[in-house]
C-alpha positions as CSV (number, residue, x, y, z in Angstrom):
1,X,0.0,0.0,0.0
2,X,1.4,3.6,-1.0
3,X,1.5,6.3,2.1
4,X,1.0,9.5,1.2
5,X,2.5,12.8,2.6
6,X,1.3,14.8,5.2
7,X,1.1,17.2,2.4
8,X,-0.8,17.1,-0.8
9,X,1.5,18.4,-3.6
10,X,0.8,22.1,-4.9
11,X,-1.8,21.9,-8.2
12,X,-1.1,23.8,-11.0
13,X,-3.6,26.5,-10.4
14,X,-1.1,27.6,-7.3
15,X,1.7,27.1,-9.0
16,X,0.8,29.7,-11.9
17,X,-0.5,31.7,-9.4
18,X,2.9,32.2,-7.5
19,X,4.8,32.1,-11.1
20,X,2.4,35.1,-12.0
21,X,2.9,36.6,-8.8
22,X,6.4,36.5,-8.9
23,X,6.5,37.9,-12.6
24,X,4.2,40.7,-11.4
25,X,7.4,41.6,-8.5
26,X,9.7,41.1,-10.7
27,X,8.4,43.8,-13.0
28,X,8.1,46.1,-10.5
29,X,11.2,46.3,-8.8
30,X,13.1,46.5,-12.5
31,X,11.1,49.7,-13.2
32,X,11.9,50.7,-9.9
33,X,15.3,50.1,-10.5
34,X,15.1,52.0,-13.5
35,X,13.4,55.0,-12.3
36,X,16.3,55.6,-9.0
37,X,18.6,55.5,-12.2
38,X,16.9,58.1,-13.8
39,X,16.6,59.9,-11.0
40,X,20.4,59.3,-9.9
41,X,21.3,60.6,-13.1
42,X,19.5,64.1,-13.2
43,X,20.9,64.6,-9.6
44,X,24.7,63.6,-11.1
45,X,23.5,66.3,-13.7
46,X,22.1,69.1,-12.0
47,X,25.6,68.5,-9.3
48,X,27.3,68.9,-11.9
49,X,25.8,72.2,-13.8
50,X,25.4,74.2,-10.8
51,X,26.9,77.7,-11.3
52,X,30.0,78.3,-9.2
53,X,29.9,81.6,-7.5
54,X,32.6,84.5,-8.7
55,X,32.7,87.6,-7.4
């Protein structure tokens, strides 16, 4: 006689569910990623182009 696990093994359903879920996060945090390097970059631009004083 076959014993079975305490637990059932996930179905598909849940594991497209996470895969989706995880796809969904993981297109998040690139454009994330991609907006702080935007916004890294117009800081490293506007450092760099402010006026000096000269009196």
């Amino acid at each position: 006689m076959k014993q079975e696990g305490r637990f059932a093994a996930p179905s598909n359903k849940v594991a497209a569910d996470a895969a989706q879920t995880l796809r969904e996060e993981n297109e998040r945090l690139r454009a994330e990623v991609a907006y702080l390097k935007k916004l890294q970059a117009l800081i490293r631009s506007k450092r760099s182009a402010a006026p000096t004083k000269r009196i």
